[in-house]
N, C-alpha and C positions, 0 to 999 in steps of 0.2 A: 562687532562686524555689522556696517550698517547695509542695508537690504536696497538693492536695485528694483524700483516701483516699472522702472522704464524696462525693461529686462523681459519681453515677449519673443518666445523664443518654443518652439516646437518642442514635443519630445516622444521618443520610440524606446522605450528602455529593454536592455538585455541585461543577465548577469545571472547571479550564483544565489539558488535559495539555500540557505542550511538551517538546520534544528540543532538546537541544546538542550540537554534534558537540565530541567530544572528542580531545585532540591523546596518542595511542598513547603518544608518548615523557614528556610531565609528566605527562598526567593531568589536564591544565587543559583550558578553556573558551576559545578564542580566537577563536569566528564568532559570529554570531547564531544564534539558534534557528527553530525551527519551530512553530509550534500545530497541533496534531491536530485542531481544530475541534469538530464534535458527538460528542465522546465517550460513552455511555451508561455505560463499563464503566473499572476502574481497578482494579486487582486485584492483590493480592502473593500467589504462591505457594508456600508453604514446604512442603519434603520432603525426608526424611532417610532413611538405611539403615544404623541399626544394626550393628554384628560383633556376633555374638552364640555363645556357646559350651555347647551343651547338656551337663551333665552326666553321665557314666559310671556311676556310680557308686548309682544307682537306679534302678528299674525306670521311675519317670515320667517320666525322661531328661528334664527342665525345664531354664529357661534357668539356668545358674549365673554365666554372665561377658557381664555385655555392658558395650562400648564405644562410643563418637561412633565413627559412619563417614562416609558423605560426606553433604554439608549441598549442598541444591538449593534456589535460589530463582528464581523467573522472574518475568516481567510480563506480563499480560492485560490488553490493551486494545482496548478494541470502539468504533466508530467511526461514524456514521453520515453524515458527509460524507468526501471524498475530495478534498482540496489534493493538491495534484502530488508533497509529499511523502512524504505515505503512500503514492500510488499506488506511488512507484520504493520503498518501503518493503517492499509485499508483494509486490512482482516481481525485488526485486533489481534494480533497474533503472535506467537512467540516464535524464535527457531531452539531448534534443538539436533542434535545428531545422532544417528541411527550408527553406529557403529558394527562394523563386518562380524559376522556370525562363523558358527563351524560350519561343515560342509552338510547338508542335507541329504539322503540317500533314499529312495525308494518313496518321495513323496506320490502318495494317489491320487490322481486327477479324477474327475467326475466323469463318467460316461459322452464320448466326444463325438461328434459329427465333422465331416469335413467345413470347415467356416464358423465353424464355433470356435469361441473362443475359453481359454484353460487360465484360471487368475489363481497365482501364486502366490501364498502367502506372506511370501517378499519382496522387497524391489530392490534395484539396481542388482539382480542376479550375477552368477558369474559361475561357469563353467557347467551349462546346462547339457544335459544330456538325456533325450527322450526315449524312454523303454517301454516296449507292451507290457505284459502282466506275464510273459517265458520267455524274458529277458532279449528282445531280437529290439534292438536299437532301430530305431526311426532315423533314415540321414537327414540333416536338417536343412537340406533342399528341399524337403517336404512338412515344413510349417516355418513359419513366420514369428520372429521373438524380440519383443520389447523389453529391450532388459531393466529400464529402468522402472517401467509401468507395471512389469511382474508379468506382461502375458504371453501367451502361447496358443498360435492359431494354426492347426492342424489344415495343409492344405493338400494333400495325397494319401491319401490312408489307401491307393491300388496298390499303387509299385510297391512291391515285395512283400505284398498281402500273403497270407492273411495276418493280422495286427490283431493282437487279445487282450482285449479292453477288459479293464479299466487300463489306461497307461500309465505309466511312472516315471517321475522326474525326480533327475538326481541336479543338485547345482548347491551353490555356497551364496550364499545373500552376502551382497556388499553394502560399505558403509554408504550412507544417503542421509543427506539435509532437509528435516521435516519442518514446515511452517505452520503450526496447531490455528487454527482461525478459533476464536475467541477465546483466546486462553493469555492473553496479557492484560495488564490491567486498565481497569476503567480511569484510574484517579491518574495514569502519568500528563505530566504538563510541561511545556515547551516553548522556551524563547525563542522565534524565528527571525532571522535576521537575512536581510535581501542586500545583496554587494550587488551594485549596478553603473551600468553608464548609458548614459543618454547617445544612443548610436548618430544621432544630429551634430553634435558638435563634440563628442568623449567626455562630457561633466559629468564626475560622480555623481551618486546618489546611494543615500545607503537608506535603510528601515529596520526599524527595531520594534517588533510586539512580544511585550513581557511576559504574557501568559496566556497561551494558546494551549484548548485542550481539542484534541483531534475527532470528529465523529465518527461514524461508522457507516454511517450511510453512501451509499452508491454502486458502481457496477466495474466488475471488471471481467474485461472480454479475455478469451480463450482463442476465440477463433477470428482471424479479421482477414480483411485482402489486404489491408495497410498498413501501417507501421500503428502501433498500438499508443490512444493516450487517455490517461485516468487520472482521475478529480479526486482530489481531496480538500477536504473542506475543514475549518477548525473555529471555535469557539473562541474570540478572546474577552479574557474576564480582565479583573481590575486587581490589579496586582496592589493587595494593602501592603504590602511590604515598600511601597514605595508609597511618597504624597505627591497630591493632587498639583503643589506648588514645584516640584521636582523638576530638573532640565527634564524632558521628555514625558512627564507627568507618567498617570499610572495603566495607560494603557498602547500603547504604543508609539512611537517617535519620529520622523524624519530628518534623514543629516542630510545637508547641502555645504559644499565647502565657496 
């Protein structure tokens, strides 16, 4: 396919990042992937350092010898949904699942103030029910409960006073989805591949980087006024399992049709 030299032509690309988990010892592709979802950002990074050898031999000691030194490329990708993948992505993290318990009966809360807050040894509770210490039920118009966060915030302790603290919580813990932050592995590696089109004129574009391993550095907000979006960033190495002489060589590739 011979290449249009004359061919100046804009481009604004959108499309679909995904990951494959890649198998350490081929180098292949043996699971499904993942979609990143609302990506904003898709980015290659290139950075080098030189050796370089200033010469002696004149006052303006200029560069006389320089060589290739090390050759750095990464990936920037910014996100503005959060699938369960990313999330263990930028936590290093595993999921796991909490699975529903028996019913709990007469748990003791610590000595309560009104506006304090009561943390329960489980979350996503379920069928909570607040009792003083001689059994006279609190209604629960008169505190506040997160039931997935486990708390309980005592907001009346008058009406129908007096209340004999310590109080007691009766409720059943439900099943709930845990995300461990660094509890997955360091060594996993990932072929990332970008579906795209040039929103200019609809010409594909595709990208393929063989061996992306993901860091861990960055920030993810909690709390925002706006729609949430979060960086990840990945290492790409040189994939020996492929040569340097390869259609796409050994570190990443782009297809143009």
């Amino acid at each position: 396919m011979a290449l249009n030299h004359l061919k100046f032509e804009p481009y604004s690309g959108v499309g679909v990042v995904n990951a494959f988990k890649r198998n350490a010892t081929t180098g292949l592709i043996d699971a499904a992937g993942y979609d990143f979802g609302e990506s904003t950002v898709f980015k290659i990074k290139r950075s080098g350092s030189p050796v370089e050898m200033n010469t002696s031999r004149s006052t303006d000691r200029g560069v006389a010898f320089r060589m290739p030194g090390t050759s750095k490329i990464d990936v920037e990708i910014k996100c503005k949904t959060l699938p369960p993948f990313i999330a263990a992505l930028m936590n290093r993290g595993g999921w796991s699942e909490q699975t529903a318990a028996a019913a709990v009966t007469g748990w003791t809360a610590p000595v309560v103030e009104v506006g304090q807050v009561i943390l329960l040894p489980s979350r996503n509770v379920q069928a909570v029910v607040v009792k003083d210490s001689a059994g006279k039920v609190l209604p629960p118009a008169q505190y506040s409960l997160d039931a997935v966060g486990g708390t309980i915030r005592p907001t009346d302790l008058t009406t129908g006073a007096p209340y004999t603290q310590p109080l007691k919580v009766d409720y059943t813990p439900g099943a709930v989805k845990v995300m461990s932050a660094l509890a997955g592995s360091t060594a996993d590696e990932y072929q990332l591949v970008f579906n795209g089109v040039n929103a200019y004129n609809s010409v594909a574009k595709s990208v393929s980087c063989w061996r992306a391993r993901f860091g861990f550095e960055g920030e993810q907000d909690f709390i925002m006024e706006q729609y949430g979006e979060y960086t990840i960033s990945a290492a790409l190495l040189k994939d020996s399992n492929r040569q340097a002489t390869d259609v796409g060589g050994q570190y990443y590739a782009i297809y143009e049709a």
